[in-house]
LUMMIDREN-752710 format. One record per residue (C-alpha): x, y, z. Coordinates in nm, 3 decimals. Layout:
<rs>
R        xx        yy        zz
R         X         Y         Z
...
</rs>
This chain:
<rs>
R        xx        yy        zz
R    -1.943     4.088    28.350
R    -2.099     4.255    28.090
R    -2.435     4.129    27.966
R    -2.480     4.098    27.602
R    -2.800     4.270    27.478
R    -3.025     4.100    27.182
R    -2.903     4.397    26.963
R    -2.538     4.307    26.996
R    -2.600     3.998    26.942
R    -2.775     4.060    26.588
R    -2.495     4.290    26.511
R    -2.239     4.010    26.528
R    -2.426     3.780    26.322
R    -2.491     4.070    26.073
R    -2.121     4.060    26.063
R    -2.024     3.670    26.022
R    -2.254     3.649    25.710
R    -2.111     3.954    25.537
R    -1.785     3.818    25.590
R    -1.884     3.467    25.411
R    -2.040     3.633    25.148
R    -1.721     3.860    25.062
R    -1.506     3.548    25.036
R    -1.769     3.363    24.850
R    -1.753     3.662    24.579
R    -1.362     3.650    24.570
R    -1.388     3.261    24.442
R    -1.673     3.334    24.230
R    -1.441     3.669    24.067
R    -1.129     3.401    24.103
R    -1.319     3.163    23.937
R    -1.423     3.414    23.681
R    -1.098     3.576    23.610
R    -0.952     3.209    23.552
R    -1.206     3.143    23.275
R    -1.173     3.482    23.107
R    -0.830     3.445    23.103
R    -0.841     3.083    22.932
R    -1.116     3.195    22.696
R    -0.909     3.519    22.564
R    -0.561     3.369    22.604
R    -0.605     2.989    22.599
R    -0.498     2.792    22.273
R    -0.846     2.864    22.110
R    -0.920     3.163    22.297
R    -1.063     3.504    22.174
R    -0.715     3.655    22.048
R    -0.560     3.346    21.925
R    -0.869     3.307    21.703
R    -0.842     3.685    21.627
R    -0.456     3.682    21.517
R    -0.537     3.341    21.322
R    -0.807     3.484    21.160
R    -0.565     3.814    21.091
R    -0.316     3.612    20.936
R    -0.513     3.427    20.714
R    -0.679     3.727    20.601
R    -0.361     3.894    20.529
R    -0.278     3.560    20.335
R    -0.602     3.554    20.141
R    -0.573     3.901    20.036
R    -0.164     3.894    19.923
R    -0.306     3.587    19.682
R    -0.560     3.787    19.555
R    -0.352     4.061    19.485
R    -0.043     3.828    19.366
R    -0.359     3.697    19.104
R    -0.441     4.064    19.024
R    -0.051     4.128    18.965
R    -0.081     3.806    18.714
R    -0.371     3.921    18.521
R    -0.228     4.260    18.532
R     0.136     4.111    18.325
R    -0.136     3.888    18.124
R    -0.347     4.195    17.978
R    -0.040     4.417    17.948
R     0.201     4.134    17.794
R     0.017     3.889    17.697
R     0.196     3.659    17.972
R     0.054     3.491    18.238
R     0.393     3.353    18.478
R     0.465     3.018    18.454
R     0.167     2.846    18.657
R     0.320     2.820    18.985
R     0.193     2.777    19.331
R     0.049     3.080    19.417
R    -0.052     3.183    19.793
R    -0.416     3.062    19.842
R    -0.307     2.772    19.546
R    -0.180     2.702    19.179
R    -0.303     2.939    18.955
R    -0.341     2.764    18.605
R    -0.233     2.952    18.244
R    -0.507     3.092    18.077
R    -0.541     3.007    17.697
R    -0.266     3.186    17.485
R    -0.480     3.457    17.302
R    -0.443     3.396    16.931
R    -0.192     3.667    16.738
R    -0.361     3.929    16.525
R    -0.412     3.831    16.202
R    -0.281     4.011    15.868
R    -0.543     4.026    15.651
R    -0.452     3.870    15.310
R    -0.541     4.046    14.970
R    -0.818     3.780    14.922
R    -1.001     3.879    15.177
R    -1.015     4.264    15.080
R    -1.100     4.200    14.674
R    -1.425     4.290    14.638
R    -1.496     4.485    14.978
R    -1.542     4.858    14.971
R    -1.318     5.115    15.070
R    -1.221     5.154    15.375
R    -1.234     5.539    15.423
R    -1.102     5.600    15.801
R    -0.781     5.427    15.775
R    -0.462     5.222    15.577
R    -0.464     4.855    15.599
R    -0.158     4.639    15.544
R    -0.241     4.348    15.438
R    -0.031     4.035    15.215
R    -0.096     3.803    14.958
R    -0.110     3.444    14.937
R     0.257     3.432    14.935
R     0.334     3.674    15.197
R     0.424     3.987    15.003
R     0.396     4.278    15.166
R     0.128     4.584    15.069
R    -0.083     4.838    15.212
R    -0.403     4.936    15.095
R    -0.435     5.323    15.138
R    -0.750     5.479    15.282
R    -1.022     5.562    15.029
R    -0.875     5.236    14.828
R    -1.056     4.942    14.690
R    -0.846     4.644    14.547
R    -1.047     4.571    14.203
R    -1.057     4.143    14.142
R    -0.936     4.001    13.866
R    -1.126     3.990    13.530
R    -1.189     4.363    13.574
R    -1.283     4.554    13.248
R    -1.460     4.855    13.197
R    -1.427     5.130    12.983
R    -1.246     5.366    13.242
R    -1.066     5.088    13.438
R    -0.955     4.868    13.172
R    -0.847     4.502    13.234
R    -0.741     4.359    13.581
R    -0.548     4.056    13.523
R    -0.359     3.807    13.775
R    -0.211     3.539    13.587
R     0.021     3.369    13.876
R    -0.207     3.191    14.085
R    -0.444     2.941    13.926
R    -0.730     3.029    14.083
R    -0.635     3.417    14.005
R    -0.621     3.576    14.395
R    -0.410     3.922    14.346
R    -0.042     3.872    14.396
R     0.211     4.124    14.430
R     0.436     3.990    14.122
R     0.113     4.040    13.915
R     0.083     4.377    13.994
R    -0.203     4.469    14.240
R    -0.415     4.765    14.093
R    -0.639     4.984    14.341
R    -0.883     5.237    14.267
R    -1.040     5.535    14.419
R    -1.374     5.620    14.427
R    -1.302     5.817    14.103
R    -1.154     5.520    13.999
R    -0.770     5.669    13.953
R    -0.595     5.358    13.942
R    -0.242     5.238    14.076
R    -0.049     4.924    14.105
R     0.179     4.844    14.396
R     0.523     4.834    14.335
R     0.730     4.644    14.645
R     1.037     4.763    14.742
R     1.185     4.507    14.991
R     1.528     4.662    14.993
R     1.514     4.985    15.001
R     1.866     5.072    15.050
R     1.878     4.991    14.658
R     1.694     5.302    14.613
R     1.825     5.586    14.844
R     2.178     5.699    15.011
R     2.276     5.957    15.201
R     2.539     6.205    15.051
R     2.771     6.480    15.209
R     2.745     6.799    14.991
R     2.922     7.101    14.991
R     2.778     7.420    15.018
R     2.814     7.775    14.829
R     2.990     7.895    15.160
R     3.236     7.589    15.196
R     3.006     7.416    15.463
R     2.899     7.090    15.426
R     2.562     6.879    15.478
R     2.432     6.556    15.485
R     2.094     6.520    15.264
R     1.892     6.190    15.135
R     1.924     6.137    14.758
R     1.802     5.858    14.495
R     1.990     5.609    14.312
R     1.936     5.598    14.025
R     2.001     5.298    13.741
R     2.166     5.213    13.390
R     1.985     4.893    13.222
R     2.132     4.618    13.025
R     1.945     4.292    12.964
R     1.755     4.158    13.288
R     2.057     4.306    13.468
R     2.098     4.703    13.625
R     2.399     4.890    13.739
R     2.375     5.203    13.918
R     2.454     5.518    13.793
R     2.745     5.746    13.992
R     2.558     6.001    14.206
R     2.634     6.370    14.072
R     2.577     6.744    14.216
R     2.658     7.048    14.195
R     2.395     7.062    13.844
R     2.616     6.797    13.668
R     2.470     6.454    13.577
R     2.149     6.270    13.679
R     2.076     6.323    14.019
R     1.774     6.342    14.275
R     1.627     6.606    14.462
R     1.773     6.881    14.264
R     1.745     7.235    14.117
R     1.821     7.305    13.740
R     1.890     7.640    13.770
R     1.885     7.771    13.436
R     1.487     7.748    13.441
R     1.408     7.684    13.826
R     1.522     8.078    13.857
R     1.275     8.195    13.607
R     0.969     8.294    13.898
R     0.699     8.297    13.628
R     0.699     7.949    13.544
R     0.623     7.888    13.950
R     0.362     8.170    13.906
R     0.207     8.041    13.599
R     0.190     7.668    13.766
R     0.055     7.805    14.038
R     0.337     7.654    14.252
R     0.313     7.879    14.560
R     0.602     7.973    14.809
R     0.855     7.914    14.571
R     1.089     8.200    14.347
R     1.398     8.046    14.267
R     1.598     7.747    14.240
R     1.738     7.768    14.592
R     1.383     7.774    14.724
R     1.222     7.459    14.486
R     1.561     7.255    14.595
R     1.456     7.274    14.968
R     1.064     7.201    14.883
R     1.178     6.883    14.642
R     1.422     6.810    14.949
R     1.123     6.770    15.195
R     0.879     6.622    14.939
R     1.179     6.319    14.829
R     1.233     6.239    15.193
R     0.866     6.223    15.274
R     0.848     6.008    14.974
R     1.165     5.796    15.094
R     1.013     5.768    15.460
R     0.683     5.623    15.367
R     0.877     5.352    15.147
R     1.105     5.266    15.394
R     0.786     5.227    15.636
R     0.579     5.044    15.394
R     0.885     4.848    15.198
R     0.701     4.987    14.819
R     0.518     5.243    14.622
R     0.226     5.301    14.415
R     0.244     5.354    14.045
R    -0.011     5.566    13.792
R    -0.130     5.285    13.616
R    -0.184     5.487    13.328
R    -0.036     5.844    13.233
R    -0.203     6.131    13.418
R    -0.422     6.267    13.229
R    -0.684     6.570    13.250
R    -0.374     6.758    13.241
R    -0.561     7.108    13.088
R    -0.826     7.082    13.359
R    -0.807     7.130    13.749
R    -0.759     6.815    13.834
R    -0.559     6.561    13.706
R    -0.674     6.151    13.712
R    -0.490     5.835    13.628
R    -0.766     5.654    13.408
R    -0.768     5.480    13.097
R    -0.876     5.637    12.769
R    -0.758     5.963    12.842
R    -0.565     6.153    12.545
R    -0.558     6.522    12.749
R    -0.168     6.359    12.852
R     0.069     6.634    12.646
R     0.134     6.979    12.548
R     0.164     7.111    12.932
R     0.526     7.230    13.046
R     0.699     7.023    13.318
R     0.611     7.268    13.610
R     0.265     7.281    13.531
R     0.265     6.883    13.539
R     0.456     6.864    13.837
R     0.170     7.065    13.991
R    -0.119     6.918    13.834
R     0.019     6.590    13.985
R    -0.058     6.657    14.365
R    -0.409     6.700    14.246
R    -0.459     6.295    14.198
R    -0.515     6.193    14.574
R    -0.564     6.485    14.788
R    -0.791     6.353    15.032
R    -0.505     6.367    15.370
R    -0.423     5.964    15.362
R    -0.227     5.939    15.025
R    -0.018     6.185    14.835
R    -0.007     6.245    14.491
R     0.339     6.365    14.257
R     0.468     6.349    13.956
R     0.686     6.034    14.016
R     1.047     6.012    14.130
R     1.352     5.903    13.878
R     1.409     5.614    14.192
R     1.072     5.487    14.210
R     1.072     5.474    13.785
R     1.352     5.239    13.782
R     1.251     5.069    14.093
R     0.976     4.985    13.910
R     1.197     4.868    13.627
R     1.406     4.645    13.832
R     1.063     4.482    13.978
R     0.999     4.409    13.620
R     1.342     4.264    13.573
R     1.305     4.014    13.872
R     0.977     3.877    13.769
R     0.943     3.475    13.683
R     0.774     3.586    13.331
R     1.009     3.636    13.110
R     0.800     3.878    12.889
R     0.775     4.104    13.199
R     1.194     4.057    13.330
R     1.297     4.167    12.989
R     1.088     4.481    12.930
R     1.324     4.736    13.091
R     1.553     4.644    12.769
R     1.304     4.533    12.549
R     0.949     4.669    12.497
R     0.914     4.580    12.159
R     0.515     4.545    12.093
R     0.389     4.701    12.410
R     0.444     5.094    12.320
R     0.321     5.329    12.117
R     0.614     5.339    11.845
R     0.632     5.455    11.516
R     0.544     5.188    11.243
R     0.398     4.969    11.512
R    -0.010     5.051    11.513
R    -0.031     5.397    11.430
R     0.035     5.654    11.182
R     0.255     5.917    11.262
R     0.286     6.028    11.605
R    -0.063     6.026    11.677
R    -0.125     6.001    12.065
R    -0.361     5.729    12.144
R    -0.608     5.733    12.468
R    -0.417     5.587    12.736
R    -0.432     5.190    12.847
R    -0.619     5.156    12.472
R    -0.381     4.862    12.375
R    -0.403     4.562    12.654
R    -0.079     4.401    12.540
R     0.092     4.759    12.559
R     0.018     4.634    12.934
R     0.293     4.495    13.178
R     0.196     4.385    13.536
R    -0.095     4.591    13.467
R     0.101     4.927    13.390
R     0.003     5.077    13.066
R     0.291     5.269    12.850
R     0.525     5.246    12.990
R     0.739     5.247    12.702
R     0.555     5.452    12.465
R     0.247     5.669    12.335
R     0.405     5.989    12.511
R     0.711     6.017    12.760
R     0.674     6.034    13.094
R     0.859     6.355    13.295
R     0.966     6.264    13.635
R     1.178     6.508    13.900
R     1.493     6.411    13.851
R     1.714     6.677    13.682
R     2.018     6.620    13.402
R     2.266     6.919    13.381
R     2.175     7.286    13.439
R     1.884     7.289    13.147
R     1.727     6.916    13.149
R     1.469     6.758    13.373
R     1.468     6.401    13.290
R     1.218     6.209    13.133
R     1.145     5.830    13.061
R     1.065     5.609    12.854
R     1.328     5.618    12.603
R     1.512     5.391    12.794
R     1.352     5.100    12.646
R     1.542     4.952    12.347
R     1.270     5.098    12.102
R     1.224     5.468    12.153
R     0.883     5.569    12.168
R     0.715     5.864    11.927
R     0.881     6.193    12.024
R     0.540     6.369    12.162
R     0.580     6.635    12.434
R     0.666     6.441    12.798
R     0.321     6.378    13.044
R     0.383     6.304    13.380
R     0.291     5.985    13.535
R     0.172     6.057    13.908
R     0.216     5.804    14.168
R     0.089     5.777    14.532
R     0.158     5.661    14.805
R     0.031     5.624    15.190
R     0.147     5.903    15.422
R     0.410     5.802    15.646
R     0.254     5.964    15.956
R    -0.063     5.707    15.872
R    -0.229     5.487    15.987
R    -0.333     5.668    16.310
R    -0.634     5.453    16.379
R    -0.444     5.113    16.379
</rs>
């Protein structure tokens, strides 16, 4: 038998406790694993908590976006959905933002001009007008030497109305009155014409009108340099290049060349009143016809002895500051005017187109002879604040009669005025590519 030495025996109790201790650290790491396991995968453990808190982050930021989406269709439409439940709860309608207002005529009478852009604006009974750039409307009770009288008779407490005949004024005081148009397929058509070589083309023209009473009937549309018609050549004098050169109508030689230029400036004219549903009217007869640049003012007598082409160029001189245009006016827009007149509730003003009798310049009425008087001298030659319209001299306007005869008017009133050479009454009107700063 082999005796067992103190060593060994230290050795083997070295051994027993190491073994103890190895097990005791496998329970402890059981123990361990057992509690990380529950704390990461239990119920409320780490990655439940994690994917909760995922999901409800992914929840909060889909309602803050579905909100954003909402206010997005609010701003851009104007709409705000229907107030349903929305994901992270109801979303309420904001307050219905109130519509832009149109600005009534009241509110601009007195004000000065705006310069930078148009403003459409309606009076107390919803008529339609725009006032153009540059523009102020002048109040009622208006009376100056140069301006003459503003009246508006409709309303009792005088506001500018459209049937009275709004009157605006630049700020060289050149005056015109707003005529509405809110038909204006009463005023232009579009005809098929034949051309020299057989082809055919469609072009815009004007109607124009025969008067009778307080009624109108339109006159048959004619080309081909036969019977009233508008935009046209007359070709016996629109050949003749001097008169162009003496005018100082540039571009232009012939008849073939001033029909296309009268085309473009008639449907410019024709756009702008189908945008704006009326015109603007020289309140007076253009005068300052012998200087460089004509005005529509009262007491004016420089209104005669200038041939139609230099009158028809004088005219674009009125309003040239980019927002309006200025021309000798249309035959369309002359009766348009007339057959505002004629569906007026004052029966002075409905009858005029038929019957001017003591509001022109006749002979035997208040002068002697065929003396031309300044214009806008006589206030009850006035008619929804237009001055003669039916007398002191005639008025020229671009449509043609025949192969010799631009038109004038004027006579067309039952009492023909004084036979004094024809003026030309301009008339403008805002450009249809304005306003741009609305």
């Amino acid at each position: 038998m082999r005796k067992e030495t103190k060593e060994s025996k230290k050795r083997k109790t070295n051994k027993g406790i190491t073994l103890i201790a190895l097990v005791v650290t496998i329970v402890v790491l059981l123990i361990l694993a057992g509690v990380t396991i529950t704390v990461v995968l239990g119920e409320g453990g780490i990655i439940n908590t994690a994917l909760k808190a995922k999901n409800e982050t992914e929840k909060a930021v889909q309602n803050e976006q579905d909100q954003l989406n909402e206010l997005n269709n609010y701003i851009a439409n104007g709409s705000y959905g229907s107030g349903e439940n929305k994901p992270g709860g109801e979303v309420p309608n904001p307050p219905t933002p109130p519509e832009p207002q149109t600005p009534t005529l009241d509110d601009l009478v007195g004000k000065p001009a705006d310069d930078s852009k148009n403003i459409e604006a309606e009076d107390s009974n919803g008529n339609k007008i725009v006032i153009p750039a540059g523009f102020r409307v002048l109040p009622h009770g208006t009376q100056s030497e140069e301006i003459g009288e503003v009246v508006y008779n409709t309303n009792p407490d005088h506001k500018p109305c459209v049937e009275d005949g709004v009157v605006i004024a630049d700020s060289n005081n050149n005056q015109f009155v707003w005529v509405s148009v809110n038909n204006p397929a009463e005023m232009f058509e579009e005809i098929e014409e034949e051309q020299e070589d057989g082809s055919k083309i469609k072009r815009n023209v004007g109607i124009l009108y025969d008067f009778s009473g307080t009624t109108s009937t339109r006159k048959p549309v004619y080309t081909a340099n036969s019977g009233y018609r508008e935009p046209d050549a007359v070709t016996y004098y629109d050949n003749t290049a001097s008169y162009y050169n003496n005018a100082g109508i540039t571009g232009v030689s012939n008849s073939t060349e001033f029909k296309a230029q009268l085309q473009s400036e008639f449907d410019s004219m024709k756009a702008s009143v189908e945008r704006y549903k009326g015109f603007y009217i020289g309140r007076y007869e253009t005068g300052d016809l012998s200087k460089t640049q004509a005005v529509v003012k009262r007491n004016n007598t420089d209104i005669e002895n200038q041939n139609w082409y230099v009158q028809y160029q004088k005219s674009k001189t009125i309003a040239n500051g980019g927002k309006v245009i200025s021309s000798m006016i249309w035959g369309c827009q002359w009766d348009a005017t007339l057959r505002w007149f004629q569906k007026s509730n004052d029966e002075e003003v409905k009858k005029f187109p038929t019957d001017s009798t003591g509001k022109g310049n006749y002979a035997g009425t208040q002068i002697v002879g065929n003396e031309v008087i300044p214009t806008g001298f006589y206030n009850n030659y006035k008619v929804n604040n237009i001055y003669d319209m039916g007398g002191n001299v005639y008025d020229w306007t671009l449509d043609a009669y025949s192969t010799h005869n631009r038109v004038y008017r004027g006579g067309n009133c039952s009492s023909l005025p004084t036979n004094h050479p024809a003026s030309a009454r301009g008339f403008s009107f805002p450009d249809r590519t304005y306003p741009k700063t609305r």
